[in-house]
N, CA, C and O atoms as a DFTB+ gen file, in Angstrom:
756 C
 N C O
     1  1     102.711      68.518     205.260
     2  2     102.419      69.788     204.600
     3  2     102.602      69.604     203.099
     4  3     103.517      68.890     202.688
     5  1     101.751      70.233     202.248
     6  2     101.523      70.062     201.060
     7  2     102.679      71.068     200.307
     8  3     102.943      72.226     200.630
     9  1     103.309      70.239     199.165
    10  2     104.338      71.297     198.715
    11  2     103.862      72.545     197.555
    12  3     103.521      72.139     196.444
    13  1     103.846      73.862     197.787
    14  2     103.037      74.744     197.294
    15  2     103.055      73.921     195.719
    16  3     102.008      73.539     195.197
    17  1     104.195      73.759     195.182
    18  2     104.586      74.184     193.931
    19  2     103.914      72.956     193.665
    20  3     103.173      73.151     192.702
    21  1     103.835      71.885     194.034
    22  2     103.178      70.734     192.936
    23  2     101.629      71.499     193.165
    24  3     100.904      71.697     192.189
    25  1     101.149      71.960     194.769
    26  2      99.650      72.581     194.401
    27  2      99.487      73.456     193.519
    28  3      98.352      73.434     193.041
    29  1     100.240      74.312     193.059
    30  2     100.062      75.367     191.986
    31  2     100.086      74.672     190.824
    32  3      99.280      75.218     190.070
    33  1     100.937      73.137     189.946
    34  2     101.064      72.663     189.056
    35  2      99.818      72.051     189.034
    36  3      99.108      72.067     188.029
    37  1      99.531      71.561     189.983
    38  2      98.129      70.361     189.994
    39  2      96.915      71.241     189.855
    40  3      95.923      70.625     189.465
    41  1      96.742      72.540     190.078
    42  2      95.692      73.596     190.110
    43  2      95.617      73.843     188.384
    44  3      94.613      73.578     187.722
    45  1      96.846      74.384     187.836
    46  2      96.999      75.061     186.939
    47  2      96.644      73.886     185.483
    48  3      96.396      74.379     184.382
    49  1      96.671      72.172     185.702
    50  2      96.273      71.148     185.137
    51  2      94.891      71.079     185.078
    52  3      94.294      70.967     184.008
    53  1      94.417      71.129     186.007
    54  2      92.971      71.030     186.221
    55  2      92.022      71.628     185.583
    56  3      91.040      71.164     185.004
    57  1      92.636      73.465     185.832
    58  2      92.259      74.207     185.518
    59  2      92.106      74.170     183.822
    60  3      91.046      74.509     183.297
    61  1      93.246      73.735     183.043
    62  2      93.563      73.461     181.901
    63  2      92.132      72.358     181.401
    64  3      91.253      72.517     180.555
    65  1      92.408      71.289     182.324
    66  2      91.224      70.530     181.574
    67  2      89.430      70.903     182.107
    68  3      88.525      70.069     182.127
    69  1      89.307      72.450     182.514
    70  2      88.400      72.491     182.435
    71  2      87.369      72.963     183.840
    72  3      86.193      73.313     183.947
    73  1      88.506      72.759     184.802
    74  2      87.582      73.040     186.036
    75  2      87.851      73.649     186.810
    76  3      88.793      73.530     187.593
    77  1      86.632      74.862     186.703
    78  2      86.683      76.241     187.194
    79  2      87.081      76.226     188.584
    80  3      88.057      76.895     188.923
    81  1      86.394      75.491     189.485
    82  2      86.877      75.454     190.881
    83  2      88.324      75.727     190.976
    84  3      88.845      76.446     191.829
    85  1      89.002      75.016     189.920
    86  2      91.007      75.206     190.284
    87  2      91.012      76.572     189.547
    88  3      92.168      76.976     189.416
    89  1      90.333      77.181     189.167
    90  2      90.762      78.215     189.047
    91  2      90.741      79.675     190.469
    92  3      91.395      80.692     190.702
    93  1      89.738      79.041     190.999
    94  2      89.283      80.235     191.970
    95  2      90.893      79.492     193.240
    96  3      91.714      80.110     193.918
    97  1      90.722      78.287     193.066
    98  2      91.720      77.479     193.973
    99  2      93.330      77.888     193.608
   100  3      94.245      78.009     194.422
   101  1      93.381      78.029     192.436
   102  2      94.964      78.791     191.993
   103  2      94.761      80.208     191.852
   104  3      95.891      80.544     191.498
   105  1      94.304      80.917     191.878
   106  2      94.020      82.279     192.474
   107  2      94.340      82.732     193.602
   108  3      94.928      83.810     193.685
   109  1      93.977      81.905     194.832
   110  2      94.095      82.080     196.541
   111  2      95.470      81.231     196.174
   112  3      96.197      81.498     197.131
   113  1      96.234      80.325     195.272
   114  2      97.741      79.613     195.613
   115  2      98.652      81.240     195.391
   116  3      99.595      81.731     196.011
   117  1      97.817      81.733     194.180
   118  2      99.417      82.558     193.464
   119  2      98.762      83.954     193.332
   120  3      99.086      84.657     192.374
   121  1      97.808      84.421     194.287
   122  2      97.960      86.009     193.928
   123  2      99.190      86.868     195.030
   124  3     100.033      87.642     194.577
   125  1      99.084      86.603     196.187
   126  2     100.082      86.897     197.023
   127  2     101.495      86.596     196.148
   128  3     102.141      87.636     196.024
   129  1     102.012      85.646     195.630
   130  2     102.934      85.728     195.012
   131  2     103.451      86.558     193.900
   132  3     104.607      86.970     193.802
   133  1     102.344      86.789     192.961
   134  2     101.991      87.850     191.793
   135  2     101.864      89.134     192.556
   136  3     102.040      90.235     192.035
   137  1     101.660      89.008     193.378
   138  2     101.130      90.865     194.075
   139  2     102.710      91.288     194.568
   140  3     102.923      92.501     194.578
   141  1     103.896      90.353     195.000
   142  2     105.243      90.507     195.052
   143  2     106.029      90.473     194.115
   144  3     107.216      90.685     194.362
   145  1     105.665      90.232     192.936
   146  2     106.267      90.316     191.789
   147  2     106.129      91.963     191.367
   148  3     106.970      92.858     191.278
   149  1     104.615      91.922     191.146
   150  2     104.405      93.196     190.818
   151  2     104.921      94.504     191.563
   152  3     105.347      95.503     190.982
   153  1     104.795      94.309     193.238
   154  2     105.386      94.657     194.033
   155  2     106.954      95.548     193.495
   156  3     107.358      96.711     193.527
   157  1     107.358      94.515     193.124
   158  2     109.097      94.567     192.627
   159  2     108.964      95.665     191.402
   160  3     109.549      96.747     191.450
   161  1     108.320      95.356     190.556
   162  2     108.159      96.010     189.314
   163  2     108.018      97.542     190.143
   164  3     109.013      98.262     190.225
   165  1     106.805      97.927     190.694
   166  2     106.233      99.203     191.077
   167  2     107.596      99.922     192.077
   168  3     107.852     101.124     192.151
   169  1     108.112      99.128     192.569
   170  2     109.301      99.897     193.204
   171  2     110.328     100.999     192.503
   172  3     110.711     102.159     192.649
   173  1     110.542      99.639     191.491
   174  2     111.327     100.926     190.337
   175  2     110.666     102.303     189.474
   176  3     111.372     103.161     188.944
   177  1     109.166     102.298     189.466
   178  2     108.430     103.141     188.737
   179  2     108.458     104.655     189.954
   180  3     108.282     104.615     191.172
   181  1     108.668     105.565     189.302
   182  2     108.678     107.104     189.761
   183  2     107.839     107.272     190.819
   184  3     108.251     107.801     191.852
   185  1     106.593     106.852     190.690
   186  2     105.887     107.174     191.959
   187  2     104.672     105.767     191.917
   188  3     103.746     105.500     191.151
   189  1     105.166     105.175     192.996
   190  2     104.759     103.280     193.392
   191  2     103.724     103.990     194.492
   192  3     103.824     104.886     195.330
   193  1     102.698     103.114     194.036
   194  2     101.693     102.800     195.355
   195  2     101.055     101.984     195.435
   196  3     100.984     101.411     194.347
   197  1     100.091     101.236     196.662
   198  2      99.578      99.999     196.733
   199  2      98.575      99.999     195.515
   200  3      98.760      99.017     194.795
   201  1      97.533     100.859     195.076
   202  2      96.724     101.243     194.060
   203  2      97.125     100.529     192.778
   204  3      96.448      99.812     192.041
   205  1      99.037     101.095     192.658
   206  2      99.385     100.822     191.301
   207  2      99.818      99.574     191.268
   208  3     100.315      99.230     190.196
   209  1      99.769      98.590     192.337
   210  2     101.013      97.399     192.624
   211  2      99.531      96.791     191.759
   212  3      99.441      96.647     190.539
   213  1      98.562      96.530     192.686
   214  2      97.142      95.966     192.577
   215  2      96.670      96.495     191.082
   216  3      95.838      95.807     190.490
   217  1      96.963      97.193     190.718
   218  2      96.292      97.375     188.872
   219  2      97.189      96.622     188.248
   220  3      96.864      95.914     187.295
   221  1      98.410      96.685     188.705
   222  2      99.448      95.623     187.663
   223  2      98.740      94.132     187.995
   224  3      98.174      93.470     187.126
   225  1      98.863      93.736     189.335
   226  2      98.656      92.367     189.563
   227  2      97.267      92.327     188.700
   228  3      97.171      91.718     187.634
   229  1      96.569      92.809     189.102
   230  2      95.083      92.453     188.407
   231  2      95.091      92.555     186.827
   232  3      94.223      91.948     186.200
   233  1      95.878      93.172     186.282
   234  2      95.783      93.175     184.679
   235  2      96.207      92.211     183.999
   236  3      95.688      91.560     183.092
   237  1      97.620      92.139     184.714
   238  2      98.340      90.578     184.487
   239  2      97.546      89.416     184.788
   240  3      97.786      88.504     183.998
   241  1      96.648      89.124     185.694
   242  2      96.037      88.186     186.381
   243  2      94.721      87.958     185.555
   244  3      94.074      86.911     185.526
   245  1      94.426      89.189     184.854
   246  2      93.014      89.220     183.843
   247  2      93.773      88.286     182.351
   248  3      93.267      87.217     182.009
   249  1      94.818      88.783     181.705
   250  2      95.305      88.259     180.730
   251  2      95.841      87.119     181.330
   252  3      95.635      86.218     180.517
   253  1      96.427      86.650     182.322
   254  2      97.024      85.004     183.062
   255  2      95.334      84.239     182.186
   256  3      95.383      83.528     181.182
   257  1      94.261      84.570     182.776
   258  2      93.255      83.660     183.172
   259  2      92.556      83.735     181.368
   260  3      92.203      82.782     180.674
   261  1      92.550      84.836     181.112
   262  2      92.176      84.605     179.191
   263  2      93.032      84.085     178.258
   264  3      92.818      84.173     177.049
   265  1      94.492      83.266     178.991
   266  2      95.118      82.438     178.612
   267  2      95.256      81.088     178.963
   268  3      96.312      80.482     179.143
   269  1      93.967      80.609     179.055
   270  2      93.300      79.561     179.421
   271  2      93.754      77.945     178.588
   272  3      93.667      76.805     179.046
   273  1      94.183      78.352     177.406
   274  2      94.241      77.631     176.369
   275  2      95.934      77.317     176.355
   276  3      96.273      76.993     175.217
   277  1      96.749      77.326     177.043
   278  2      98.150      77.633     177.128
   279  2      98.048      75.862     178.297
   280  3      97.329      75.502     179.229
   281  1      98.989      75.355     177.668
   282  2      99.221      74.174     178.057
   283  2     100.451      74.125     179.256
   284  3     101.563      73.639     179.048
   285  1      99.990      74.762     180.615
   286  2     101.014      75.230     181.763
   287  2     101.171      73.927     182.166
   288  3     100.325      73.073     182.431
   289  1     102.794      73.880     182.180
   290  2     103.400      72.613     182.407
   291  2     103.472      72.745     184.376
   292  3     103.233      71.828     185.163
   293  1     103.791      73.884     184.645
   294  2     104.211      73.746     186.216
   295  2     104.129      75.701     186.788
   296  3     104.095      76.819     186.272
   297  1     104.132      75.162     187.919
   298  2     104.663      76.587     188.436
   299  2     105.402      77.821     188.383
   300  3     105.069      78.922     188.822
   301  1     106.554      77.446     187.726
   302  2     107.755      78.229     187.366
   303  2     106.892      78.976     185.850
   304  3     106.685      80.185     185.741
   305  1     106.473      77.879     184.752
   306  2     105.746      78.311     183.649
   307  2     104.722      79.076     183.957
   308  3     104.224      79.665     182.998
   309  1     104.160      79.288     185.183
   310  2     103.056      80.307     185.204
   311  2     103.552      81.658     185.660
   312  3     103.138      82.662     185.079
   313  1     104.578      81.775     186.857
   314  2     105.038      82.807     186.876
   315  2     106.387      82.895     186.085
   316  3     107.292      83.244     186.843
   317  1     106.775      82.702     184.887
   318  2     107.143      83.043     183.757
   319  2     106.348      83.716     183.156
   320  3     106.426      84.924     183.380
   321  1     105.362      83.286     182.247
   322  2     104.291      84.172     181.688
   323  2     103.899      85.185     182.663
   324  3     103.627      86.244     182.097
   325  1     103.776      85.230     183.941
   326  2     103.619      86.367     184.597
   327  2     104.054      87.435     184.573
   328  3     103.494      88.521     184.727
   329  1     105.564      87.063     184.284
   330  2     106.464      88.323     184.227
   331  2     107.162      88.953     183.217
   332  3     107.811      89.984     183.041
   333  1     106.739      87.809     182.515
   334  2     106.517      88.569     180.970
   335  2     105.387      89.265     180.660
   336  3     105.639      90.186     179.883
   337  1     104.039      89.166     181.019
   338  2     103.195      90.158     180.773
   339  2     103.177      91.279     181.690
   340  3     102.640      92.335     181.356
   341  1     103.849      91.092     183.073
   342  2     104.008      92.682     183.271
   343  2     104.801      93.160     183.107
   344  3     104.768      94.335     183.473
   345  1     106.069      92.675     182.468
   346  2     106.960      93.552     181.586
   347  2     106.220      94.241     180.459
   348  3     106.522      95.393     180.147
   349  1     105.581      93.796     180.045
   350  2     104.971      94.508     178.766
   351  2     103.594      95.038     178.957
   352  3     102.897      95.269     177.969
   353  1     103.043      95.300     180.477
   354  2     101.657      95.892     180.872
   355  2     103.027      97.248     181.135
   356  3     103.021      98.258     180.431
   357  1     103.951      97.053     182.078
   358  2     104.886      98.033     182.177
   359  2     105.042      98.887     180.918
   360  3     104.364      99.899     180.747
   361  1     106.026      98.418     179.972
   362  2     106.986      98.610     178.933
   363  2     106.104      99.762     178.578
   364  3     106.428     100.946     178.666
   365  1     104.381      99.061     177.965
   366  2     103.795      99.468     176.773
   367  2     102.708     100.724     177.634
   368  3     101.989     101.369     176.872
   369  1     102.635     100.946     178.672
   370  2     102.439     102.233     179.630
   371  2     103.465     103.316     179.021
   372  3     103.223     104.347     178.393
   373  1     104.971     102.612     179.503
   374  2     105.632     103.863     179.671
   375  2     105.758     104.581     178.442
   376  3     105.839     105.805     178.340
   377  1     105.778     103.037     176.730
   378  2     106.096     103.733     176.006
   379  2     104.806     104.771     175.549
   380  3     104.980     105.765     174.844
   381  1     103.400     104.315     176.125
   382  2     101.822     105.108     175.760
   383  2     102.606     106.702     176.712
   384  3     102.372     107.755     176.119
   385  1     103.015     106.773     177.364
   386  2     103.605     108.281     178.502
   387  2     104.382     108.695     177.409
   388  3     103.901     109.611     176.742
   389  1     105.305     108.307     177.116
   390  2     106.610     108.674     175.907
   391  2     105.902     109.176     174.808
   392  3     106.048     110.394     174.707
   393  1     105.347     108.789     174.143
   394  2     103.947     109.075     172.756
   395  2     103.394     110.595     172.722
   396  3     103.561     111.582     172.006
   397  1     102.190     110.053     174.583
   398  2     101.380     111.270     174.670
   399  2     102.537     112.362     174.908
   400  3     102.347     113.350     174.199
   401  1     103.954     112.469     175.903
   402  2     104.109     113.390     176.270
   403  2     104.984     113.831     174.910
   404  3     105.119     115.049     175.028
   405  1     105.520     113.479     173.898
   406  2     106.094     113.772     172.685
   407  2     104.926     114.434     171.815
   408  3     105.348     114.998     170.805
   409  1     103.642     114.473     171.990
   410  2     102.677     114.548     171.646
   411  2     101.916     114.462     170.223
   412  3     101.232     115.296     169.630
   413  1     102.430     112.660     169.782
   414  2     102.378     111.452     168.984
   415  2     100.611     111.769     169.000
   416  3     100.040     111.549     167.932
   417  1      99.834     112.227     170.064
   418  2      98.199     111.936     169.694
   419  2      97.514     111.634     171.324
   420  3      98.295     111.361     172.236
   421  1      96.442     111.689     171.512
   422  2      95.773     111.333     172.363
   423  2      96.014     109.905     172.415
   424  3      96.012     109.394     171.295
   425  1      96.316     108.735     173.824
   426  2      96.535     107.761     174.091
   427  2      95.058     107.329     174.753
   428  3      94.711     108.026     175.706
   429  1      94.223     106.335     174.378
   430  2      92.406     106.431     175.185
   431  2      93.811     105.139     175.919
   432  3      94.864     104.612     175.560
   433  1      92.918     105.177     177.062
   434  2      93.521     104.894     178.877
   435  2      92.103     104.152     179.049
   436  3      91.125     104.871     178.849
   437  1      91.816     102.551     179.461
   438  2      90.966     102.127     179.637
   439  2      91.323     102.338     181.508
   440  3      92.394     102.225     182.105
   441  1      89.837     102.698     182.065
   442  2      90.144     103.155     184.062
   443  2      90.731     102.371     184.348
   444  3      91.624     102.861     185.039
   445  1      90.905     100.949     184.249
   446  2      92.112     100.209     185.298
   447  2      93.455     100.283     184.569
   448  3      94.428      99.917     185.228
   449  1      93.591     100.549     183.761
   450  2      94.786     100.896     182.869
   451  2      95.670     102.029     183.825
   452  3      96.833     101.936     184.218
   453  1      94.411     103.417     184.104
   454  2      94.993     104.763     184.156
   455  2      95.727     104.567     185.846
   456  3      96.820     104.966     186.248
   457  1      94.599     103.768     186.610
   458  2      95.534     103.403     188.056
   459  2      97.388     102.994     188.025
   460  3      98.151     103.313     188.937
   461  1      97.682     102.466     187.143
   462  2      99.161     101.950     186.627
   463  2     100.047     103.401     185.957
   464  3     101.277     103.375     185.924
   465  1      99.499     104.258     185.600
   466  2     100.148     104.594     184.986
   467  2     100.662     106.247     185.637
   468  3     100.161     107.363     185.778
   469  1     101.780     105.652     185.861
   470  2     102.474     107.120     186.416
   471  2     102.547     108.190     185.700
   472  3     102.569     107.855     184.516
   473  1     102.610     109.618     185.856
   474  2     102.411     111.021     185.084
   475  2     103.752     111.189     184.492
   476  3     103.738     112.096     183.659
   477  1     105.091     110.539     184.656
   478  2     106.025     110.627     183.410
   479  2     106.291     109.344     183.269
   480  3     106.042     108.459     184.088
   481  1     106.912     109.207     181.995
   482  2     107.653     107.969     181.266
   483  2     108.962     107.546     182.035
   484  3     109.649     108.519     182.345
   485  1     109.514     106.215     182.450
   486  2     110.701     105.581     183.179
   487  2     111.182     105.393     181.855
   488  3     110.780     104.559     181.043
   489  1     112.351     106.500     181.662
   490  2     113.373     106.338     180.477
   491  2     114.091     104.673     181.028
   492  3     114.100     103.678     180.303
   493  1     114.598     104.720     182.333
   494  2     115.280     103.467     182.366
   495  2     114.731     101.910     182.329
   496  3     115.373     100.872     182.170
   497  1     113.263     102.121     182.539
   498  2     112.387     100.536     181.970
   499  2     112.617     100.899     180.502
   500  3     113.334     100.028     180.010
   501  1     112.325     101.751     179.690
   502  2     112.165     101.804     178.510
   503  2     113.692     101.070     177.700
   504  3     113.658     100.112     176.928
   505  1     114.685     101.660     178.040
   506  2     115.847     101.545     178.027
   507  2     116.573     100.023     178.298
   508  3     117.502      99.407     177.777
   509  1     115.661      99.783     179.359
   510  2     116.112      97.986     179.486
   511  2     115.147      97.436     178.860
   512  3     115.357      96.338     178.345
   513  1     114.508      97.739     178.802
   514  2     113.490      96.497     177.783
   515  2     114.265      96.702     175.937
   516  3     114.394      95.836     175.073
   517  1     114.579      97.941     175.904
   518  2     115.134      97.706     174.087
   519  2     116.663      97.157     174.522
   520  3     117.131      96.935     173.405
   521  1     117.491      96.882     175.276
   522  2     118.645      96.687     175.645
   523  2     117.977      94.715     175.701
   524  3     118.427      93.754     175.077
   525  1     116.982      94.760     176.547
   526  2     116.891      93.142     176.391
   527  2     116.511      92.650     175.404
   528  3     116.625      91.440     175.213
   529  1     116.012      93.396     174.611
   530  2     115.036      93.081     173.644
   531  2     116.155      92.376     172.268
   532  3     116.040      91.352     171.595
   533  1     117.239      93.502     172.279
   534  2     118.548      93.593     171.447
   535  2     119.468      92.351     171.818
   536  3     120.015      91.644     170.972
   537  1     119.574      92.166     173.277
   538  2     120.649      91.269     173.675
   539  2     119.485      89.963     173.577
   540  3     120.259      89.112     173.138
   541  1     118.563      89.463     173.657
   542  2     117.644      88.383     173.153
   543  2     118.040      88.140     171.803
   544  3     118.268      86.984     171.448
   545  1     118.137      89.007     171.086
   546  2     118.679      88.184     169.602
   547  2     120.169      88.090     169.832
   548  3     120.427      87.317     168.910
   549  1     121.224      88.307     170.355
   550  2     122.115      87.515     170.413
   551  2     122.443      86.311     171.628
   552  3     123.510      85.700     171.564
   553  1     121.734      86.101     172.421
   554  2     121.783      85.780     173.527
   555  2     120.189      84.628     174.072
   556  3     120.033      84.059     175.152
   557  1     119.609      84.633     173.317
   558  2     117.513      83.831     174.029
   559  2     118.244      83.337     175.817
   560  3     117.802      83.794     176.871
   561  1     119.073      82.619     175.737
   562  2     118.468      82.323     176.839
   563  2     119.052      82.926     178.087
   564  3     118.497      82.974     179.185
   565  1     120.354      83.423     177.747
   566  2     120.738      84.691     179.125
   567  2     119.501      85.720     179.096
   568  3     119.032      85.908     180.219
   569  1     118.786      86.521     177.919
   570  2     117.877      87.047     177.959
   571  2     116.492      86.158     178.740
   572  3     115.916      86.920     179.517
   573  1     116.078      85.243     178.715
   574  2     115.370      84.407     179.385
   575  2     115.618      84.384     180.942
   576  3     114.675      84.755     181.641
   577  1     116.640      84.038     181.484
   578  2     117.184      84.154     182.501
   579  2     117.166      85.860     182.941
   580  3     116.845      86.056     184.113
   581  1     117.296      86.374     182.596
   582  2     117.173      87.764     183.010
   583  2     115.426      88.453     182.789
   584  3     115.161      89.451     183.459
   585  1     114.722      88.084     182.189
   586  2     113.446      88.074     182.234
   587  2     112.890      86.957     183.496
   588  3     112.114      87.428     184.327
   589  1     113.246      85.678     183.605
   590  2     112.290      85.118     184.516
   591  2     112.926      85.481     186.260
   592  3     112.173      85.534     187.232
   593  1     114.258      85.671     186.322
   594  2     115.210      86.531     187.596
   595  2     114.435      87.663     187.600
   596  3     113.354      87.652     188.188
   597  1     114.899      88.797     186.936
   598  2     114.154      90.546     187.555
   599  2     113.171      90.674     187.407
   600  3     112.664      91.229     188.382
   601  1     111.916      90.273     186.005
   602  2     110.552      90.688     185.748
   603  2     109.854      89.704     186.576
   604  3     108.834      90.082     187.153
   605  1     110.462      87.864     186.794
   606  2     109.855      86.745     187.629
   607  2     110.209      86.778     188.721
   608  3     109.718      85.882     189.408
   609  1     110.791      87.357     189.160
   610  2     110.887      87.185     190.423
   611  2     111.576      86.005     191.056
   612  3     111.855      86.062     192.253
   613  1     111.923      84.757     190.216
   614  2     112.329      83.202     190.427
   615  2     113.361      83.297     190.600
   616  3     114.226      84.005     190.087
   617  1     113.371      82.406     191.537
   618  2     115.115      82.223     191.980
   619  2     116.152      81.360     191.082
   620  3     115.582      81.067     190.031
   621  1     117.362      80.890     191.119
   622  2     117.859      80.415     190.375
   623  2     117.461      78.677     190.052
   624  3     117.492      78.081     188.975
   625  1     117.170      78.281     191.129
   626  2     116.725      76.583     191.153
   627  2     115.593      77.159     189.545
   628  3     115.821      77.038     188.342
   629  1     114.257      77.847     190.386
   630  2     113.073      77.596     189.335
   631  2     113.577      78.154     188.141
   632  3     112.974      77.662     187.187
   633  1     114.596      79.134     187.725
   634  2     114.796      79.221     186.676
   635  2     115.363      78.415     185.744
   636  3     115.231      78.430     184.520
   637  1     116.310      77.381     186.777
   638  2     117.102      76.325     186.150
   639  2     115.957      75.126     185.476
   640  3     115.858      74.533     184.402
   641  1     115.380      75.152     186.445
   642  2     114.100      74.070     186.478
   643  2     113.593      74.194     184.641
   644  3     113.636      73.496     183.628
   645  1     113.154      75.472     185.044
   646  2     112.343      76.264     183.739
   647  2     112.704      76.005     182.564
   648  3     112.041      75.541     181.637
   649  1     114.223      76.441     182.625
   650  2     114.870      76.133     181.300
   651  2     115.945      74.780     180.910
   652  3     116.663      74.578     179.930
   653  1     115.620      73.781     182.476
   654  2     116.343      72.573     181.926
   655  2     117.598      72.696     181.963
   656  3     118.018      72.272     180.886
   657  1     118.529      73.077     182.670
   658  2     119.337      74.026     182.628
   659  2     120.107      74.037     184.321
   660  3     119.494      74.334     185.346
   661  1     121.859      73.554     184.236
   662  2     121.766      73.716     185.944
   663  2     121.947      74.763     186.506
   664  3     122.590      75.656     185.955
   665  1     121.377      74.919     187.848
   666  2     121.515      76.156     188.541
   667  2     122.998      76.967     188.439
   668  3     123.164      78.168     188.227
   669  1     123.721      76.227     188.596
   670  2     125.105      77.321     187.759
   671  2     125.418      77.569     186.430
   672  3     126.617      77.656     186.165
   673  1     124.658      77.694     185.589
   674  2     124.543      77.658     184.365
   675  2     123.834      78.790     184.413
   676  3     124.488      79.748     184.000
   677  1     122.818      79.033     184.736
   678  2     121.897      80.336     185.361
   679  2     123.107      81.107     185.787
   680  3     123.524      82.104     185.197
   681  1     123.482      80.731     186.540
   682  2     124.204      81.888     187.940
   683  2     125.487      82.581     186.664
   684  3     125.907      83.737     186.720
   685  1     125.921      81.534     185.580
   686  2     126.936      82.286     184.674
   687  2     126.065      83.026     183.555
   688  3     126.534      84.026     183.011
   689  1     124.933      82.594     183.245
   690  2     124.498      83.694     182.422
   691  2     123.738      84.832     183.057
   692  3     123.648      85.859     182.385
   693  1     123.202      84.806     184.197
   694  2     123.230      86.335     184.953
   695  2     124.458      86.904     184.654
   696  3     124.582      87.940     184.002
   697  1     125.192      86.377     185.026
   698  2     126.521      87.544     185.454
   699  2     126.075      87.265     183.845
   700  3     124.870      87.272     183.592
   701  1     127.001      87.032     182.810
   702  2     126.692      87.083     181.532
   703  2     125.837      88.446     181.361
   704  3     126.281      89.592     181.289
   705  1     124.807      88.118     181.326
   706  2     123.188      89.299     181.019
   707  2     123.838      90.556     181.688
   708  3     124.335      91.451     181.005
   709  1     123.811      90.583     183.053
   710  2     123.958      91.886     184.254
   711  2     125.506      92.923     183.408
   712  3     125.674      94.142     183.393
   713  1     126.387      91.804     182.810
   714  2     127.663      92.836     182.361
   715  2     126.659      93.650     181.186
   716  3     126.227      94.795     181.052
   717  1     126.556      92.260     180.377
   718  2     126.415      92.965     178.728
   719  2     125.163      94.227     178.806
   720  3     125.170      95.301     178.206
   721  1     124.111      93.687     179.759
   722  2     122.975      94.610     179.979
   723  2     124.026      96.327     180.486
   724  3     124.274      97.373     179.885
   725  1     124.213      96.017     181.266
   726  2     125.029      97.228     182.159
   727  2     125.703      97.806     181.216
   728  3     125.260      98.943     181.049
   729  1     126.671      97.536     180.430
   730  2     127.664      97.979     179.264
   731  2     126.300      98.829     178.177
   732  3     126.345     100.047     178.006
   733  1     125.547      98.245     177.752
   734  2     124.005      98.367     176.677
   735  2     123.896      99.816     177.508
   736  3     124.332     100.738     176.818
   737  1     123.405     100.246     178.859
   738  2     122.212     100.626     178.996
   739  2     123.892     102.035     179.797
   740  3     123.809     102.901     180.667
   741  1     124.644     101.759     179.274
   742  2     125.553     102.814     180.240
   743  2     126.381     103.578     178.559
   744  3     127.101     104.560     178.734
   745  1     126.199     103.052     177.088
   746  2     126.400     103.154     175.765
   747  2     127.982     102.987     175.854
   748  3     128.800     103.906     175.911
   749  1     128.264     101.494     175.853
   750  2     129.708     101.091     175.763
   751  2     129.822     100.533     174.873
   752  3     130.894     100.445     174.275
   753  1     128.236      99.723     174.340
   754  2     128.807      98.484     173.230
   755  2     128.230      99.472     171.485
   756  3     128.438      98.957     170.387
């Protein structure tokens, strides 16, 4: 049996130098995987449905593939960038909800956009993303680790992998991230 992750690295190479076939071929490796990522994301949003899981995956998956030019070393590096862009297909929704409903101006909503976007703003995504955003400048790579863990979905090996880095080294800057985040987002620090 073929090990997914070198097929997703060997797809995502290919694809790099040029040939479309690995692209339709890493598509069928990693949308099921991306559709559980996103999955995760839509759980926490006010009102989740299969509709909205599938507009995230697909938006993310539209910007994955017009980042063609990105020199993806492996697997872990693709769903990294994954979950960094639906942190910020997320983020930059809730903060477009926050805007219109403050009523900052008309927000134009391209149609696969409007499928994603729930009828109020998630104060608490909003809230962790400026809390990570803050603890990233004192912190890159517990912030890293806490971006490729909750927004990636990756377990501790691929995160270790990711950042070169041993798996308990990860496991102390979670806890690390999870206090200082928690303390941030509860106004202790």
């Amino acid at each position: 049996m073929a090990d997914p992750a070198a097929d997703v690295t060997g797809l995502l190479k290919a694809w790099t130098g040029g040939d479309e076939a690995a692209l339709v071929a890493l598509t069928e490796q990693v949308y099921a995987e991306l559709h559980r990522i996103a999955h995760r994301h839509m759980r926490a949003e006010r009102k989740p449905d299969t509709l909205q899981t599938t507009a995230l995956v697909n938006e993310a998956y539209l910007r994955l593939t017009n980042a063609a030019a990105v020199d993806w070393r492996d697997r872990a590096q693709f769903f990294a960038v994954a979950a960094q862009m639906m942190r910020r297909i997320l983020v930059d929704a809730a903060r477009a909800r926050d805007a219109d409903k403050r009523g900052a101006g008309v927000v134009h909503v391209m149609l696969d956009e409007a499928a994603l976007v729930p009828e109020t703003p998630d104060p608490t995504l909003l809230a962790l993303d400026d809390a990570l955003t803050a603890f990233a400048q004192v912190a890159p790579r517990q912030a890293k680790v806490v971006e490729l863990r909750y927004f990636g979905g990756l377990g501790e090996d691929e995160v270790a992998a990711l950042l070169e880095v041993s798996p308990r080294t990860v496991r102390r800057d979670w806890d690390l991230a999870k206090a200082w985040l928690l303390r941030e987002l509860r106004g202790e620090i």
